[in-house]
Legacy VTK file of the C-alpha trace (Angstrom):
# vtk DataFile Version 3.0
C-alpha trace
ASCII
DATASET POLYDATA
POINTS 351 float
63.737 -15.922 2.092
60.520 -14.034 3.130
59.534 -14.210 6.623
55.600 -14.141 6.947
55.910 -12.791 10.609
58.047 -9.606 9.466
57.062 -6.376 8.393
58.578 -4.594 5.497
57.831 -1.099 5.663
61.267 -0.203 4.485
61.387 -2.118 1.077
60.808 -0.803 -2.432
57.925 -1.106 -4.448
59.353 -3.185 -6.725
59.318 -6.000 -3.804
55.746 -5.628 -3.073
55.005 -6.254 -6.828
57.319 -9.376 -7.272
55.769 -10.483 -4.599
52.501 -10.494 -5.637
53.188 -11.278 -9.069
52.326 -7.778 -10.740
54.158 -7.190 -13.302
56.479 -3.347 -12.720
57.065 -1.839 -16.065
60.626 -0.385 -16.276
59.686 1.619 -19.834
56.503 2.849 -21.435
54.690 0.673 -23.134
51.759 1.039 -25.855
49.189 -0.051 -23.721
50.797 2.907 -20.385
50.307 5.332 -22.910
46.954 4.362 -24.242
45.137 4.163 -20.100
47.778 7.474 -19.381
46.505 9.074 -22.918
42.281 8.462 -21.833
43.088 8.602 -18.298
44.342 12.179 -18.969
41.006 13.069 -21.262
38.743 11.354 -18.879
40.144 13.387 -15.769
40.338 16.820 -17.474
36.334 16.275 -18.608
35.473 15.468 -14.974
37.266 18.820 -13.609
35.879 21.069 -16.150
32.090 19.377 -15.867
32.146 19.457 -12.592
33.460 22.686 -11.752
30.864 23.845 -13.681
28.367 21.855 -11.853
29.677 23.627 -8.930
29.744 27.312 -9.762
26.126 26.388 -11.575
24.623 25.922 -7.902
26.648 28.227 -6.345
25.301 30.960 -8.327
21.810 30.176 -8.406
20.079 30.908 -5.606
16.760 28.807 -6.865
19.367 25.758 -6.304
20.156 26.519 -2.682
17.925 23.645 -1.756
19.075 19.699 0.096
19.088 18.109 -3.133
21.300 20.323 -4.723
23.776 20.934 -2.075
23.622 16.977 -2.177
24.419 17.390 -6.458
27.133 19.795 -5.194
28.500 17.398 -2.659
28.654 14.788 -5.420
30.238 17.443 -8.008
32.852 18.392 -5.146
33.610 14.425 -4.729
33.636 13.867 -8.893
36.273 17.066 -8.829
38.105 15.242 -5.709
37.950 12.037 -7.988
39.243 13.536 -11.436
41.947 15.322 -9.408
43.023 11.840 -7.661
43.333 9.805 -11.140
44.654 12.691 -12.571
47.742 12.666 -10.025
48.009 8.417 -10.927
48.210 9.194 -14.335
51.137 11.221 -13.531
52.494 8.283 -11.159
52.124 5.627 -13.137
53.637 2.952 -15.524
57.128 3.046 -15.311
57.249 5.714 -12.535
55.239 3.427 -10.167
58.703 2.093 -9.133
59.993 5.357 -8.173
57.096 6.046 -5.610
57.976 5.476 -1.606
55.709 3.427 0.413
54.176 6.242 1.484
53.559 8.187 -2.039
51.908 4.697 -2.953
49.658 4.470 -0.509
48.984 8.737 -0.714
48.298 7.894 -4.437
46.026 5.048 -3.219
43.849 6.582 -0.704
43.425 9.324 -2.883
41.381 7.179 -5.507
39.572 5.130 -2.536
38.401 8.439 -0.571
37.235 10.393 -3.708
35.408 6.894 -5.466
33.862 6.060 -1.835
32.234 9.824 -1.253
31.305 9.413 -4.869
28.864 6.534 -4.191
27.724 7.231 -0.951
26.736 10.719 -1.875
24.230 8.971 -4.814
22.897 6.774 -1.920
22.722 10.112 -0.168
20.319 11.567 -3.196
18.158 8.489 -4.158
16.982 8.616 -0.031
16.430 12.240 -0.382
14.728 11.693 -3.421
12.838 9.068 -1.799
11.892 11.545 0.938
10.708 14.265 -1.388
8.614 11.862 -3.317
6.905 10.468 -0.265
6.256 13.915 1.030
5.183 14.955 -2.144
6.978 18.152 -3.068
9.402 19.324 -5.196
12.200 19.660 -2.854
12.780 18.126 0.804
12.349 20.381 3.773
15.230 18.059 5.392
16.651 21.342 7.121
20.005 22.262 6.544
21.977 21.364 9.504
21.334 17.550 8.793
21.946 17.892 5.151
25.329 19.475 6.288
25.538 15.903 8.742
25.112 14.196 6.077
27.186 15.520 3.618
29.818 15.422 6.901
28.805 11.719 7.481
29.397 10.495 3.745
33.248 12.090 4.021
33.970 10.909 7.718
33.481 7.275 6.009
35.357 8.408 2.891
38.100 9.344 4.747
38.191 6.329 6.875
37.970 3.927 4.015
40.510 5.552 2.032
43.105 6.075 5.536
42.934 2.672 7.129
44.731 0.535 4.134
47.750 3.073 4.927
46.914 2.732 8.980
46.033 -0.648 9.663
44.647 -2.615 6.325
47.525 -3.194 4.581
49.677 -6.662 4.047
52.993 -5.312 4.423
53.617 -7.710 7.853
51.573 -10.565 6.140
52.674 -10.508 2.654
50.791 -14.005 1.930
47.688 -11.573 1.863
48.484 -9.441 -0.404
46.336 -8.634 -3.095
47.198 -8.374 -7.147
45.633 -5.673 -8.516
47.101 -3.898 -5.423
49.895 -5.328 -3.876
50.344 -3.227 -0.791
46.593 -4.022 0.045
45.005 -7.194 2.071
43.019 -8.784 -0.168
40.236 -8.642 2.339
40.460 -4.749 2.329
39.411 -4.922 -2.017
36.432 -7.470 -0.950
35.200 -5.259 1.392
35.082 -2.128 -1.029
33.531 -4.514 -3.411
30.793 -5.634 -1.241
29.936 -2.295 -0.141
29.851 -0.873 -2.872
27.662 -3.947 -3.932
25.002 -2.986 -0.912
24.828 1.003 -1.966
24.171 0.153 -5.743
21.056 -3.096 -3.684
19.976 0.058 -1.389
19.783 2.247 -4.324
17.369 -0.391 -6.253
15.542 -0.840 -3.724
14.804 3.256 -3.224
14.130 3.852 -6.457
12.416 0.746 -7.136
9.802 1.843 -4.667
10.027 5.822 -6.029
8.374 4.237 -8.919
5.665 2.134 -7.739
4.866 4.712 -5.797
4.824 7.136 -8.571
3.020 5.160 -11.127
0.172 4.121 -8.488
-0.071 7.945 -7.526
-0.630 9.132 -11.262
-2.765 6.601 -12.415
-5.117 7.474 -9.507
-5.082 11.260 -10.748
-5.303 9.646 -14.289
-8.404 7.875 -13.473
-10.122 11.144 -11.837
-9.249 13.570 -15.112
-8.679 11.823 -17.432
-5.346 12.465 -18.502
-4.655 8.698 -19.715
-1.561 10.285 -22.249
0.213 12.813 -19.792
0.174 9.374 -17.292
1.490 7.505 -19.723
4.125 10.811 -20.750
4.707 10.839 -17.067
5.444 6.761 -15.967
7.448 6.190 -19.466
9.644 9.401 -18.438
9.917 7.840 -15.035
11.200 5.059 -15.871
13.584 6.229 -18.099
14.865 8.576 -15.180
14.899 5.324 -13.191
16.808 3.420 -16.076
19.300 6.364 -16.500
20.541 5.904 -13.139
20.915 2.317 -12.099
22.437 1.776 -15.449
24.891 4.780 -15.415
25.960 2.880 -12.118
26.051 -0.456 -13.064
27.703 0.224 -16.588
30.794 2.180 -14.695
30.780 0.481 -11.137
30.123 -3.197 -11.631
33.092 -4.225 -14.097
35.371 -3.021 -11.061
34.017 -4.473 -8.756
33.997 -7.740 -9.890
37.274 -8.256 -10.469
38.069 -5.829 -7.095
35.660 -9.100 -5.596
37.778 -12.008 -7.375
41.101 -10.686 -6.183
39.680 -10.128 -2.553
38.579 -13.445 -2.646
41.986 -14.390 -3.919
41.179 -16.496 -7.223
44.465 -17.285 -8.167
42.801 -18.829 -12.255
41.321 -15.041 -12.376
42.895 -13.089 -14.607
42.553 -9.607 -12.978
45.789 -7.773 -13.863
44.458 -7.840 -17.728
41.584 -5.647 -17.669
42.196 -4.188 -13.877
43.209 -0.724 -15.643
40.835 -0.192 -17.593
38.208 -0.833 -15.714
39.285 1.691 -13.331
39.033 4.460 -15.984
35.375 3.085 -16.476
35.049 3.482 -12.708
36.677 7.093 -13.362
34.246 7.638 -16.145
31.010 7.615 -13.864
32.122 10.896 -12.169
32.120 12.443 -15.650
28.453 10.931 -16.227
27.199 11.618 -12.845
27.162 15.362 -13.989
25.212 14.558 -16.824
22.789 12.067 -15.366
21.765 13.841 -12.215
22.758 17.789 -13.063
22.518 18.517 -16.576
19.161 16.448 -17.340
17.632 19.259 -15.061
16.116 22.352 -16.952
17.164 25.181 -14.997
20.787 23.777 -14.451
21.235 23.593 -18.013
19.930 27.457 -18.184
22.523 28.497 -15.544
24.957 26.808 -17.648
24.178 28.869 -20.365
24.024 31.762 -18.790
27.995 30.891 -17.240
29.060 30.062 -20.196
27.967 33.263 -21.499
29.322 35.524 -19.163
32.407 33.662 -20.015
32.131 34.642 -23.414
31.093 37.791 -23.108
34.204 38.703 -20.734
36.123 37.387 -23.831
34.651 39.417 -26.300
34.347 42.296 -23.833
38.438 42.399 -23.785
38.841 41.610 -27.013
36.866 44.538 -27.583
38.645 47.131 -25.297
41.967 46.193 -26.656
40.979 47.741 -30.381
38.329 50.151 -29.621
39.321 53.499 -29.709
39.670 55.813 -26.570
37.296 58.880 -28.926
34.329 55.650 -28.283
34.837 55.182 -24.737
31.425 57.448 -24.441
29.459 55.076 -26.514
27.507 52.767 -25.048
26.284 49.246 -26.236
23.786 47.230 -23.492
23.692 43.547 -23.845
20.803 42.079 -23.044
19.864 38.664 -22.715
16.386 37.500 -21.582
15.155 34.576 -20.032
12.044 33.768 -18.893
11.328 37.530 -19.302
14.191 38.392 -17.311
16.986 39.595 -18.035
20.538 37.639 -17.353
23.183 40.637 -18.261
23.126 44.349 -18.603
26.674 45.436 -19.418
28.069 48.230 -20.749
30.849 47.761 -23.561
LINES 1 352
351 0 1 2 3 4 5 6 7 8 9 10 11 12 13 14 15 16 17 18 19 20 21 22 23 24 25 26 27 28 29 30 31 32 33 34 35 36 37 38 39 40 41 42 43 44 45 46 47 48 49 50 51 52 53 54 55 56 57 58 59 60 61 62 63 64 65 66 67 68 69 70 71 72 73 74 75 76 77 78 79 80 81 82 83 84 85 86 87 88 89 90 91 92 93 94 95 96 97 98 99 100 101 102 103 104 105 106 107 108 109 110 111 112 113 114 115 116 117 118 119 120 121 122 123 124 125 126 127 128 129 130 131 132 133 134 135 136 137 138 139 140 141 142 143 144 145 146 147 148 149 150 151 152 153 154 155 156 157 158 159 160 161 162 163 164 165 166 167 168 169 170 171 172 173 174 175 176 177 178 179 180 181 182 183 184 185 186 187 188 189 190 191 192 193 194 195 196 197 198 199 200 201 202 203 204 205 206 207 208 209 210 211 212 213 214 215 216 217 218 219 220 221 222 223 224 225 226 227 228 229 230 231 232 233 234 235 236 237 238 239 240 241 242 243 244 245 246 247 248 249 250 251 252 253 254 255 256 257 258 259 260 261 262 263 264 265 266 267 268 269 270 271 272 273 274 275 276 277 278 279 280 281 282 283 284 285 286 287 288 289 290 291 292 293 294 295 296 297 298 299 300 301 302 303 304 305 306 307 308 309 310 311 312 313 314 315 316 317 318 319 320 321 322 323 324 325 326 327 328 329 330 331 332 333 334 335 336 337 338 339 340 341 342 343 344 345 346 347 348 349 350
């Protein structure tokens, strides 16, 4: 007999999910091995992307500007993000019931802390972007020591939202709030998440909403002054795709999640949450791998910086491959590789 005024810190897992009504698989099953099978694709795509991302602005100094060490902030929270579902597909299906209390909620709070920087970072970048555009230049002159407050801000809250279901929001001394999808979590902790993550994706419609108008009004002035009646309509239609691009990228991966995150907060017992709860996490997941294409590789001189990474790569490759069958009589030929962008050069190497 359960007691609803006792805590339970010292019982299994499998109680928790009984309890709760979740079912704990004791063997794989087809459908653990198809979510372990994409979980494990999806999560090594978001680490390699993202890294890249990374060392892209790293490297280039022309990207050593707010909004990109905001697009690094949000590439460092993707990585944090692929790492985190990476480690739950490794504790997962039938090895959920091995985890401790404690290694659930670790596995937990590493998903909520690296999904919550995720989004708040993109609020982060549409008000930037909203500041650049008002200010009309390329880049905001928000100086650095804010950008680095507000990079600090978005994982304070990250951190807190991911530590307090292991702290304080959790129903393991009320176990008549559990939740299903999570059943170590108060249901009112999942409504929360959903709500706020409801009011970043509002905030963000609203920013770029008015990006736009503001935009459009802007070039049709200049439009009306020049002339230039097709590079305004070039310049609103690529606009709004930009515009499109975004919101949908976020409502495709975020809202699916969220609304069932939302039923199960709100406790509606005739929801059938457990069904689909899975994989709409990996389409949660997913959005860190399209984040680096949406707002990193869509940009011109990222995607050059790519290229030239990816060549050095390659060219380290070849450069060993090449010193493991050449000859020590050739070691006082030369060979310079040169490869020009822009008119300048990106290599000059000696093989």
């Amino acid at each position: 007999m359960v007691s609803m005024g006792q805590c339970y810190y010292n019982e299994t897992i499998g109680f928790f999910y009984n309890n709760s009504g979740k079912e704990l698989s004791s063997h794989w099953r087809p459908k653990d091995v198809v979510v372990v099978a994409l979980g494990l694709t999806v999560s090594v795509l978001v680490l390699l992307t993202n890294l890249l991302v990374i060392a892209a602005i790293a490297s280039n100094r022309r990207f050593h500007q707010p909004i990109y060490y905001l697009l690094g902030n949000l590439a460092a929270a993707d990585l944090f993000a692929g790492v985190a579902y990476l480690f739950l597909m490794f504790h997962t299906g039938p090895r959920t019931a091995r985890l401790s209390v404690e290694g659930w909620f670790v596995r937990q709070g590493l998903l909520d802390t690296s999904l919550t920087a995720s989004v708040a970072t993109l609020l982060a970048i549409a008000v930037e972007r909203h500041r650049s555009v008002m200010a009309v230049q390329l880049h905001s002159r928000l100086p650095r020591g804010r950008v680095v407050m507000l990079i600090v801000g978005v994982w304070v809250a990250a951190l807190g939202l991911g530590l307090l279901p292991a702290h304080f929001w959790h129903c393991l001394c009320a176990l008549d709030r559990c939740s299903r999808m999570a059943p170590l979590l108060s249901r009112s902790y999942l409504a929360v998440w959903a709500l706020s993550s409801l009011l970043v994706f509002l905030l963000m419609v609203a920013v770029y909403t008015r990006i736009f108008f503001y935009v459009r009004r802007r070039v049709q002035r200049m439009a009306e002054h020049v002339s230039c009646h097709p590079r305004y309509r070039e310049t609103t239609l690529s606009l709004v795709k930009t515009v499109v691009i975004i919101l949908g990228a976020f409502v495709v991966c975020w809202t699916p999640g969220q609304v069932v995150l939302l039923l199960d907060g709100l406790g509606c017992k005739s929801c059938n949450v457990l069904a689909v709860e899975k994989y709409f996490l990996l389409l949660a997941e997913a959005n860190s791998l399209v984040n680096a294409v949406v707002y990193s590789c869509r940009d011109v001189e990222m995607r050059r910086t790519f290229r030239r990474l990816l060549c050095c790569l390659c060219l380290r490759r070849s450069t060993h491959e090449s010193a493991r069958y050449t000859p020590s009589s050739r070691t006082g030929a030369s060979t310079r590789i040169m490869l020009p962008e822009n008119g300048h050069p990106l290599m000059d190497s000696t093989l």
